[in-house]
C-alpha positions in Angstrom: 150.2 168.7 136.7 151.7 166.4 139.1 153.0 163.0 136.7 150.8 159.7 137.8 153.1 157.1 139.4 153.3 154.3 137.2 150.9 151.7 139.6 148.4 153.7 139.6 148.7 154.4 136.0 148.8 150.2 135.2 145.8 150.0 137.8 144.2 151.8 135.4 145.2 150.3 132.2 141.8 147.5 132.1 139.4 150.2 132.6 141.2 152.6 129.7 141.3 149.5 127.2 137.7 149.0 128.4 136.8 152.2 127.4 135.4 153.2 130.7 137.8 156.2 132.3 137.0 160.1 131.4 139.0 162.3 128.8 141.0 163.5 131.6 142.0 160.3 132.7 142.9 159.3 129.0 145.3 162.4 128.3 147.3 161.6 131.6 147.6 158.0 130.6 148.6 158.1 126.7 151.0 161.0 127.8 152.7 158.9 130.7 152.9 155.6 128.2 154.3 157.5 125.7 157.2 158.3 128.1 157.2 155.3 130.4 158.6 152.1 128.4 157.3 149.8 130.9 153.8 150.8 131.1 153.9 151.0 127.0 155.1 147.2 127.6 151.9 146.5 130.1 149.6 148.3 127.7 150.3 146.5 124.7 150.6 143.0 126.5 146.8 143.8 127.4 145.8 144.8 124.2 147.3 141.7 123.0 145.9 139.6 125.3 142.3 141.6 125.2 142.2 140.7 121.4 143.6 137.2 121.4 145.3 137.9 118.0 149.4 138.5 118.0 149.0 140.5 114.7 146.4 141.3 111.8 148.0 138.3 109.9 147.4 136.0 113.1 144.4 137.5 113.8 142.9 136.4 110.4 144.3 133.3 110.3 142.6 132.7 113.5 139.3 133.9 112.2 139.9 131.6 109.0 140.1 128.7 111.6 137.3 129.8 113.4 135.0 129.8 110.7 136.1 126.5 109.2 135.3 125.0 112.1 131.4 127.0 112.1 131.2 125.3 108.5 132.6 121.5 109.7 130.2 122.0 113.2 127.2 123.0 110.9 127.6 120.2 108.3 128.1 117.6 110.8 124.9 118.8 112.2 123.1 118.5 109.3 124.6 115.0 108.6 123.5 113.9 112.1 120.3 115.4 111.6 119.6 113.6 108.2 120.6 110.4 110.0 118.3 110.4 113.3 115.5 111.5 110.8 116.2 108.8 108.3 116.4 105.9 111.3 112.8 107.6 112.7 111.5 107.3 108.6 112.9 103.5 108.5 111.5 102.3 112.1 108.2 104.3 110.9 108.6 102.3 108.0 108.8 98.9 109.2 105.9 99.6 111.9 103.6 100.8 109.2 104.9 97.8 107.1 104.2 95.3 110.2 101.3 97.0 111.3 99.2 96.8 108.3 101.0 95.0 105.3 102.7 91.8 106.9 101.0 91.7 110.1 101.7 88.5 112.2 100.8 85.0 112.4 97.1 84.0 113.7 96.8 82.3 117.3 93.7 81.1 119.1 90.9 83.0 119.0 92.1 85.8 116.7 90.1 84.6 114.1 86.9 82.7 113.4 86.0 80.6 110.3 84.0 79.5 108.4 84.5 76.5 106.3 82.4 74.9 103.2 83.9 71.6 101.3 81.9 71.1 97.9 83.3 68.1 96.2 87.5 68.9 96.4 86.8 72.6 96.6 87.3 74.4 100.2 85.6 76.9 100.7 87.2 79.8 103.8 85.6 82.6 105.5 88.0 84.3 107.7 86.5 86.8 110.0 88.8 88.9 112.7 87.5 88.9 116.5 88.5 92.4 116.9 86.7 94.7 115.1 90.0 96.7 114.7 91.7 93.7 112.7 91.5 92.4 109.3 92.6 89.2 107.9 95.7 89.9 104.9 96.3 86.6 104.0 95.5 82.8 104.1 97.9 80.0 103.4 97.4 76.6 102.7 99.4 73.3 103.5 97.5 69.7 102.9 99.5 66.6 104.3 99.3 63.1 102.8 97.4 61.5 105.2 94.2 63.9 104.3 95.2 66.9 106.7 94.7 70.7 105.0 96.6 73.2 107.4 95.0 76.8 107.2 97.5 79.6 108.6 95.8 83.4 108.4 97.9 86.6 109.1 96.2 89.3 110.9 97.2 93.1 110.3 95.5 96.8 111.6 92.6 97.5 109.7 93.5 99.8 106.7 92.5 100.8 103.3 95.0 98.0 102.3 93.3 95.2 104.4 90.1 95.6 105.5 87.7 92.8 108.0 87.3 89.4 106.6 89.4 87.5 104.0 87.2 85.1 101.6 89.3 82.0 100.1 89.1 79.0 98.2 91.5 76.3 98.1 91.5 73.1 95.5 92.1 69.8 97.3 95.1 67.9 94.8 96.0 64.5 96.8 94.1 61.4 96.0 93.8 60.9 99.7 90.4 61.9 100.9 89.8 64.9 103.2 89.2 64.2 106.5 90.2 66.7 108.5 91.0 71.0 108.3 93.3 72.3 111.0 93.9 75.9 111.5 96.7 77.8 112.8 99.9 76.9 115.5 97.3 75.8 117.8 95.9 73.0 115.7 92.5 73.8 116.1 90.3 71.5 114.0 87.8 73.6 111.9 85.9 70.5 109.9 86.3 67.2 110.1 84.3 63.9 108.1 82.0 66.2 106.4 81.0 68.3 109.7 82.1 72.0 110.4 83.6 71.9 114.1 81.9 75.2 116.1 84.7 76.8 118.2 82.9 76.0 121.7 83.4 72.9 120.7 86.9 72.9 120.2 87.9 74.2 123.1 86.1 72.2 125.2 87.7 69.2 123.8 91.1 70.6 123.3 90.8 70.0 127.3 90.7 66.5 127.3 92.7 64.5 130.0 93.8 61.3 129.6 94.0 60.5 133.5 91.8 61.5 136.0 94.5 61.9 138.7 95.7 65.0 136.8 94.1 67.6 138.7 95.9 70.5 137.1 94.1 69.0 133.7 91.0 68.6 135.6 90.3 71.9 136.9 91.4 73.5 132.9 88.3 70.7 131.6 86.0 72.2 134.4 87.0 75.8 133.9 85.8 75.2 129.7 82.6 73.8 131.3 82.1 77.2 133.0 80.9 74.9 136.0 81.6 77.4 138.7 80.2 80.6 136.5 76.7 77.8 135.7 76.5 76.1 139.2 79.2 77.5 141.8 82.3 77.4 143.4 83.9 73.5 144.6 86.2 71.6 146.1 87.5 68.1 144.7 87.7 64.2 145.7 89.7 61.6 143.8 88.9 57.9 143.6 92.1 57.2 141.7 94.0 54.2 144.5 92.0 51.6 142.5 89.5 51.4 139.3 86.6 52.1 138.8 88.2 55.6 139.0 85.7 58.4 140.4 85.7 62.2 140.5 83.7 64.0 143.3 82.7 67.6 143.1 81.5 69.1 146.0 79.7 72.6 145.9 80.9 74.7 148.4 77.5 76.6 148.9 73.9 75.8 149.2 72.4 76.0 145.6 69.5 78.3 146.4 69.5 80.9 143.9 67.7 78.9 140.9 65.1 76.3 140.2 66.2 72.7 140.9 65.8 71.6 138.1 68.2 74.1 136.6 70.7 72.7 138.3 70.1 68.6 138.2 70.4 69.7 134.2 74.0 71.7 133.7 75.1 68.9 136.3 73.9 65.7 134.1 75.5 67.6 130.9 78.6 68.7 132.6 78.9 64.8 134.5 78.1 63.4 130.5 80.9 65.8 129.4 83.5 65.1 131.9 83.0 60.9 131.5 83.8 61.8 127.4 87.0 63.8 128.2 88.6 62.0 131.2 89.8 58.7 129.4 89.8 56.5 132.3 87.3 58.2 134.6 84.3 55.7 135.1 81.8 57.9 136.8 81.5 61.3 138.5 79.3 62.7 141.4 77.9 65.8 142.4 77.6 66.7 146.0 75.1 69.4 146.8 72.8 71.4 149.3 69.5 73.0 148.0 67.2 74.3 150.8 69.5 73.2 153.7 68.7 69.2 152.0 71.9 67.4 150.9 72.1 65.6 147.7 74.7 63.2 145.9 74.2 62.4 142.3 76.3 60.3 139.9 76.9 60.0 136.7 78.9 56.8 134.8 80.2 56.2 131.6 78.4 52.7 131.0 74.9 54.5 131.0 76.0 57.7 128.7 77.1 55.3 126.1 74.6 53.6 126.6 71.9 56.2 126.0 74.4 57.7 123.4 74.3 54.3 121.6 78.3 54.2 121.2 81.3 54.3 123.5 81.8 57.5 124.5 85.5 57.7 125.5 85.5 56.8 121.5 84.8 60.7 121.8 88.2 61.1 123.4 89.8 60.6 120.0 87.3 62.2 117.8 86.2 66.0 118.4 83.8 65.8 115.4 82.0 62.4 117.5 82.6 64.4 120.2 80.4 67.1 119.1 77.6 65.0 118.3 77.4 63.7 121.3 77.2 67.0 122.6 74.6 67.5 120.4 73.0 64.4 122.0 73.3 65.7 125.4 70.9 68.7 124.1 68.0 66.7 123.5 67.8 65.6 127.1 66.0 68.0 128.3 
């Protein structure tokens, strides 16, 4: 048999180590590396590149390593694990805790009360608007000058707070009571004996001490509802001299109700507005019904008059305020 040249033998050294030439093939190549020094050198620098290990003692110090490093990557892994899942347990934590233990503070029109004063004793009924809140606490704060401060925290409704919250707080100052306050917004919840209702208040928490503030204007007609109860309007100002006058002209004919529907939310809106613009002295309505123009006025001189006290007085008292609303009622 004719000897294999020693390329061809060396081109054929990958696929022997691989395992992939015949019988035949393998006989010619272990007989020509057992005589051929240089292809012996090839073969074993293959093998010993092929393995990646110098020598049985290399080779299991490298696996040593190797598997060290399995451990160390493995534990690591399990450390990082047990750290994400411990920060997703702690921000579940202070959710839940926020959510329905310490909830946050009350602000307008979160919550409604109720409020009953028997002798020094104050009675609270705190009710949620949403149906989906409950009230967890209420704090109390009373001032010297016969101010009690309410402050209620609202949470998610759970089986650890659940709807309303009932209180009742023991008046301690020799000062009389004379007014409740709830909440940052300072709403006023009783005053002089008289539970405020919270139409009320917000009407009143409007009130503008100069006509010429159109900005306040437009936030005192907007509590009115007068475009939702009348229609949409544009604005004159009398303001370059007193008497000071405020003009509202309807935009529209009024033609979708009775007359007298609207001559009524007008005069009560007009008494309204003369109570919470301090320096206003009358206001006018300017209309159309039927294609017939109209111009009615209102002043302050005849609603206290018919009121029987001053009613810019009102501007400084919501609890007067309210009884004059009260008056305006009875009118019709």
């Amino acid at each position: 048999m004719t000897k294999l040249p020693c390329e061809i033998v060396q081109d054929l050294l990958p696929l022997y180590i691989d395992k992939l030439t015949s019988d035949v093939s393998n006989g010619e190549i272990e007989a020509h590396v057992a005589e051929c020094k240089a292809c012996q050198g090839v073969l074993e620098t293959m093998i010993k590149d092929e393995s990646g290990a110098f020598s049985p003692k290399e080779a299991a110090a490298e696996k040593k390593q190797i598997d060290f490093l399995k451990k160390y990557r493995s534990r690591v892994k399990t450390i990082a694990l047990a750290v994400i899942l411990a920060v997703i347990v702690l921000i579940l934590g202070v959710l839940v805790t926020r959510t329905y233990l310490v909830g946050e503070k009350s602000a307008y029109g979160k919550v409604t009360y109720n409020i009953e004063v028997v002798g020094k004793e104050v009675h609270v009924t705190a009710v949620p608007v949403d149906g989906k809140d409950a009230v967890s606490e209420l704090k109390f704060e009373e001032s010297s000058d016969g101010f009690l401060w309410i402050t209620s925290r609202i949470v998610k409704e759970s089986p650890f707070h659940q709807g309303m919250k009932m209180a009742t707080y023991m008046w301690s100052s020799d000062e009389p009571l004379t007014m409740i306050f709830a909440d940052e917004e300072r709403e006023i919840l009783w005053e002089q004996g008289d539970t405020i209702l919270d139409q009320t208040w917000r009407v009143w928490s409007t009130k503008n001490a100069y006509v010429g503030d159109m900005s306040g204007n437009v936030k005192i007609a907007r509590a009115l509802e007068l475009q939702d109860k009348i229609g949409a309007f544009t604005n004159e100002l009398e303001t370059e001299k007193e008497p000071y006058g405020w003009t509202i002209i309807f935009s529209e004919p009024l033609n979708k109700r009775p007359e007298k529907y609207y001559r009524s939310e007008m005069r009560k809106a007009g008494y309204r507005i003369l109570a919470l613009v301090h320096n206003l002295d009358h206001v006018s309505f300017r209309y159309t019904i039927d294609n017939e123009a109209f111009e009615d006025t209102y002043f302050a001189e005849e609603a206290s008059k018919g009121f029987g006290q001053d009613v810019k007085d009102c501007w400084t008292s919501v609890k007067l305020f309210q009884d004059y609303v009260c008056w305006l009622d009875t009118l019709d």
